[in-house]
TORPA-4810 file (N, C-alpha, C, O; in nm, 3 decimals):
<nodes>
NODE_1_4.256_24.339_10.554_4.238_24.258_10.436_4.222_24.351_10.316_4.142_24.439_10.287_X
NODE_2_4.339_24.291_10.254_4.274_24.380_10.071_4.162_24.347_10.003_4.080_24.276_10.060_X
NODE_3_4.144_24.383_9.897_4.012_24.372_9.820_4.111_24.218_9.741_4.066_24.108_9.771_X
NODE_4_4.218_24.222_9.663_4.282_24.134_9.649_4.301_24.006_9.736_4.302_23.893_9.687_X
NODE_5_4.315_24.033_9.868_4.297_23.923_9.969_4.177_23.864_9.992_4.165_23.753_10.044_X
NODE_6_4.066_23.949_9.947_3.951_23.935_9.956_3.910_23.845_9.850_3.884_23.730_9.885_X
NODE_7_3.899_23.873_9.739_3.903_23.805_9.626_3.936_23.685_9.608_3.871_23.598_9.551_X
NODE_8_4.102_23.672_9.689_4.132_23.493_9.685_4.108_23.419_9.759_4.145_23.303_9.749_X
NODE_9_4.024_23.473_9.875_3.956_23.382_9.997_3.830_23.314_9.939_3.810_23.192_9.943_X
NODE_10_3.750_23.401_9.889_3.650_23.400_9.783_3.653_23.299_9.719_3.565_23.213_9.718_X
NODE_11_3.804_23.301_9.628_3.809_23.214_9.529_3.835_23.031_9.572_3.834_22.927_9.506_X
NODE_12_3.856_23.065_9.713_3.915_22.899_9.773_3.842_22.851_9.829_3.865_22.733_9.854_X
NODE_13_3.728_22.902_9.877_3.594_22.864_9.895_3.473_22.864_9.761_3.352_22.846_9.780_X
NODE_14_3.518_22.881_9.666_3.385_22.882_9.544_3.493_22.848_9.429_3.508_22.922_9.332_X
NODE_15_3.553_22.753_9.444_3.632_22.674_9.327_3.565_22.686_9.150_3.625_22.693_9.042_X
NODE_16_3.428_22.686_9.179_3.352_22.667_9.036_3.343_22.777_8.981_3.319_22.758_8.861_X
NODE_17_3.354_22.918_9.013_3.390_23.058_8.938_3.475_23.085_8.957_3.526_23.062_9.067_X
NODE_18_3.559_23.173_8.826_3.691_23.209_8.797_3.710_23.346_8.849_3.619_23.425_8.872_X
NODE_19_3.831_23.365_8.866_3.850_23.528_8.939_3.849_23.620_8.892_3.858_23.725_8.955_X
NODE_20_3.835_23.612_8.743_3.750_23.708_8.667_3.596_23.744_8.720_3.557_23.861_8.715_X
NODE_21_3.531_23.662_8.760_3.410_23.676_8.748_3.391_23.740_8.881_3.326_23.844_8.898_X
NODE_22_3.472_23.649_9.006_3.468_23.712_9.143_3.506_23.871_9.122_3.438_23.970_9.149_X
NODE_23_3.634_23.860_9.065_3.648_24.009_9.115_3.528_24.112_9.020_3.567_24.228_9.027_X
NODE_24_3.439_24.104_8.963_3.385_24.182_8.909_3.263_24.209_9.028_3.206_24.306_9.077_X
NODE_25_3.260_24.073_9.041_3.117_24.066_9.148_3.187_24.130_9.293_3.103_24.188_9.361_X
NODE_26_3.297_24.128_9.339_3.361_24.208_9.419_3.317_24.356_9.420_3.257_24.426_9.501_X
NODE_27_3.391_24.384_9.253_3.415_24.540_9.271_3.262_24.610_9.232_3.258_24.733_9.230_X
NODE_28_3.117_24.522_9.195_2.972_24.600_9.166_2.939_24.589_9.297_2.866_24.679_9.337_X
NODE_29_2.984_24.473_9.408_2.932_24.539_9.557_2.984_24.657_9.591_2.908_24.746_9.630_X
NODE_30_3.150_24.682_9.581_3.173_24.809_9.639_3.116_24.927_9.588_3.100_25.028_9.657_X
NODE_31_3.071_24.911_9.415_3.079_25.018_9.350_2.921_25.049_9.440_2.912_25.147_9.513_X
NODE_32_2.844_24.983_9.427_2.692_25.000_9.485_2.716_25.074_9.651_2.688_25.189_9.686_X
NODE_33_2.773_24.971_9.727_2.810_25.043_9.780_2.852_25.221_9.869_2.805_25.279_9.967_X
NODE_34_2.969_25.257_9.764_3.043_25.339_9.726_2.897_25.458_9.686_2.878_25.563_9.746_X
NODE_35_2.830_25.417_9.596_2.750_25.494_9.534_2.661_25.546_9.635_2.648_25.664_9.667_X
NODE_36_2.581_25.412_9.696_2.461_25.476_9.853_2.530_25.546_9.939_2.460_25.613_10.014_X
NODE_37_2.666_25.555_9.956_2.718_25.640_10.089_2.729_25.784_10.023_2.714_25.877_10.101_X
NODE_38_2.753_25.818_9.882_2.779_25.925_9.819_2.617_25.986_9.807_2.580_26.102_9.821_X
NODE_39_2.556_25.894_9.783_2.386_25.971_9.770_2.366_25.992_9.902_2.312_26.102_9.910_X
NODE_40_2.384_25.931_10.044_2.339_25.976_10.174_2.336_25.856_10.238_2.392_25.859_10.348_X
NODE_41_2.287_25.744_10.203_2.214_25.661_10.181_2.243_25.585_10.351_2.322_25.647_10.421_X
NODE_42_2.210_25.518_10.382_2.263_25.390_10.505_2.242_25.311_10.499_2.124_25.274_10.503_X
NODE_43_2.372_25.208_10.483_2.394_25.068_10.473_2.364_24.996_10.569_2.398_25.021_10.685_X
NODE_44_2.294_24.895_10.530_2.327_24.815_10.694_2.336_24.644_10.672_2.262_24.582_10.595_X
NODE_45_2.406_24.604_10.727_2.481_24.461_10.665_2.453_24.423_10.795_2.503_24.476_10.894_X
NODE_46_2.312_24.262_10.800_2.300_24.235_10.909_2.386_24.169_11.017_2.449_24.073_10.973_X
NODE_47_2.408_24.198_11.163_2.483_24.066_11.225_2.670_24.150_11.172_2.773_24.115_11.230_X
NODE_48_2.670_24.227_11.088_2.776_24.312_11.054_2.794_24.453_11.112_2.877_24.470_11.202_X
NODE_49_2.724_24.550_11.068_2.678_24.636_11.131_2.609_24.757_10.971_2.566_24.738_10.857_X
NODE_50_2.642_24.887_11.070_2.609_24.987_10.976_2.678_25.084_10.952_2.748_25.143_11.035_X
NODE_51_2.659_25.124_10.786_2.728_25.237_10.769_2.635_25.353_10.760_2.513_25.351_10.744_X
NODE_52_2.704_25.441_10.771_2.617_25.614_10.772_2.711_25.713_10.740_2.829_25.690_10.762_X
NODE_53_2.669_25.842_10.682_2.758_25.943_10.682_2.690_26.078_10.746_2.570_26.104_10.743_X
NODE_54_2.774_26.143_10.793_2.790_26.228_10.883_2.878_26.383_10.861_2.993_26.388_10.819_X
NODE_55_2.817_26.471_10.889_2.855_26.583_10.826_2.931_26.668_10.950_2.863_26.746_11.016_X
NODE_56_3.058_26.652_10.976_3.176_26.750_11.062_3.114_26.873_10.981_3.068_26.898_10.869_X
NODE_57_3.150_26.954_11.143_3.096_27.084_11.122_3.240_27.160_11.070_3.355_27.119_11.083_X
NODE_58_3.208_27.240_11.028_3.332_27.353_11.000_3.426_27.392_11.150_3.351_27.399_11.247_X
NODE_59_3.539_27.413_11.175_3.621_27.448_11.253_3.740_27.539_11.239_3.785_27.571_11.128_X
NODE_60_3.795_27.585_11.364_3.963_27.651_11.327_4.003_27.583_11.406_3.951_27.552_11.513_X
NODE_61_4.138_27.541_11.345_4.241_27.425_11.353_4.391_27.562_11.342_4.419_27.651_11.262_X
NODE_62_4.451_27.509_11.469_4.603_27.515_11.489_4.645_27.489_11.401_4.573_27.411_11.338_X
NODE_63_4.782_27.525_11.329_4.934_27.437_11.272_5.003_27.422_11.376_5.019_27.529_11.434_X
NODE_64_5.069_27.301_11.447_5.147_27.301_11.515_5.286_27.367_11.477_5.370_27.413_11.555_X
NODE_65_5.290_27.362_11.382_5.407_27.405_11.333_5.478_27.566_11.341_5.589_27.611_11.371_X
NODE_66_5.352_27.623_11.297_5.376_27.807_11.308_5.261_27.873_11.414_5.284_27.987_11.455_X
NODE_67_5.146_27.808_11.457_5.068_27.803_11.538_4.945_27.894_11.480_4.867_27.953_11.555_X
NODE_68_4.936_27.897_11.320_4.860_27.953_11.278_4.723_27.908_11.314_4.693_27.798_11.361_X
NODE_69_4.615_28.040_11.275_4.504_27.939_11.309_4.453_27.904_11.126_4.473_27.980_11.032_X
NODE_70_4.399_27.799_11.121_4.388_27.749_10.976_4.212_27.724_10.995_4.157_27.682_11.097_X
NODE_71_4.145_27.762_10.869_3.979_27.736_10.887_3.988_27.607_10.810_4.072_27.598_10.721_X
NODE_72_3.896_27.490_10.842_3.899_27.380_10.819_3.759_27.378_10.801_3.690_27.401_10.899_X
NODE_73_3.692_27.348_10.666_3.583_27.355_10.596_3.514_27.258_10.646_3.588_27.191_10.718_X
NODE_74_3.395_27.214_10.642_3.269_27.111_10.688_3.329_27.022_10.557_3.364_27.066_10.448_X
NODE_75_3.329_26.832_10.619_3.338_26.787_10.557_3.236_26.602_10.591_3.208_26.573_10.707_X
NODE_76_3.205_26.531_10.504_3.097_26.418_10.534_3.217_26.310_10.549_3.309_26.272_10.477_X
NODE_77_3.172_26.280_10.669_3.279_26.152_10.693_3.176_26.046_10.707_3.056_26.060_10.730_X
NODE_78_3.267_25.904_10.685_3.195_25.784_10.701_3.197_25.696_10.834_3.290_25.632_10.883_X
NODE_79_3.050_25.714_10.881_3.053_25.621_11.036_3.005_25.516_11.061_2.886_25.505_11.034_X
NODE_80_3.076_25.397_11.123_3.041_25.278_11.136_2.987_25.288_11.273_3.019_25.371_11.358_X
NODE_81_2.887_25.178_11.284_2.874_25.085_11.401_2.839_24.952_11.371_2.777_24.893_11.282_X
NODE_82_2.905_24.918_11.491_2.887_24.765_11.447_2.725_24.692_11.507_2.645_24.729_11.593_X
NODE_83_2.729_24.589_11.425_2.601_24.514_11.482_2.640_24.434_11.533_2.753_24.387_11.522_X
NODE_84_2.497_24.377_11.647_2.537_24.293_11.766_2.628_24.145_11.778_2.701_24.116_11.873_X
NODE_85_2.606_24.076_11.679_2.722_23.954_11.637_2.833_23.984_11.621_2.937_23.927_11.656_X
NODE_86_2.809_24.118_11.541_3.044_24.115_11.488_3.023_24.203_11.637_2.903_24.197_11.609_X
NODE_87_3.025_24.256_11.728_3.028_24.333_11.858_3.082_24.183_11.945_3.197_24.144_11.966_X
NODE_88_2.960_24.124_11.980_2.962_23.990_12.029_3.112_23.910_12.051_3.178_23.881_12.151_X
NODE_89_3.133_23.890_11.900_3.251_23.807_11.835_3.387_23.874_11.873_3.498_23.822_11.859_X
NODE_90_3.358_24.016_11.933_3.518_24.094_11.908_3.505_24.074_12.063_3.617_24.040_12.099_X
NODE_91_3.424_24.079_12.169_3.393_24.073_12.279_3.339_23.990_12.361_3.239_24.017_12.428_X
NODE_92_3.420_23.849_12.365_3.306_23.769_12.424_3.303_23.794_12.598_3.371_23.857_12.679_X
NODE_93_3.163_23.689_12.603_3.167_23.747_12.745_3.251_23.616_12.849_3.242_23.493_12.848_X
NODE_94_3.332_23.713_12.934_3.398_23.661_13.036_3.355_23.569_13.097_3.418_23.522_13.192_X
</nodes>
């Protein structure tokens, strides 16, 4: 789903605000968002799950290509898990 797709689902369920207004209120969740994962921060969206970031260590990395070895710097990636409802929902039980 896009942020655009997002927006007009939004909008067909809440008829009484305009998509001006949604998408603003859209893009101050992501920006908030966006902002706690850049400070460290961990999200956690109940029944959704959680976000966290996580710091890859530095490595040497192959080129497949010439088979060089290449140093590949430490970098913070973003890690989900999910919480127990959206888990639930993707998995029901047999």
């Amino acid at each position: 789903m896009t942020r655009s797709e997002l927006i007009e689902k939004i909008a067909a369920q809440m008829p009484n605000l305009t998509i001006k207004d949604i998408e603003s209120i859209v893009n101050v969740v992501f920006d908030k968002l966006t902002n706690a994962l850049a400070a460290g921060d961990r999200i956690e969206i109940r029944g959704f799950g959680a976000f966290s970031v996580r710091t890859r260590k530095p490595r040497i990395a192959i080129n497949p290509k010439n088979k060089a070895r290449v140093e590949v710097p430490s970098k913070n990636i973003i890690h989900f898990k999910t919480g127990k409802e959206l888990h639930d929902r993707l998995n029901p039980a047999s």
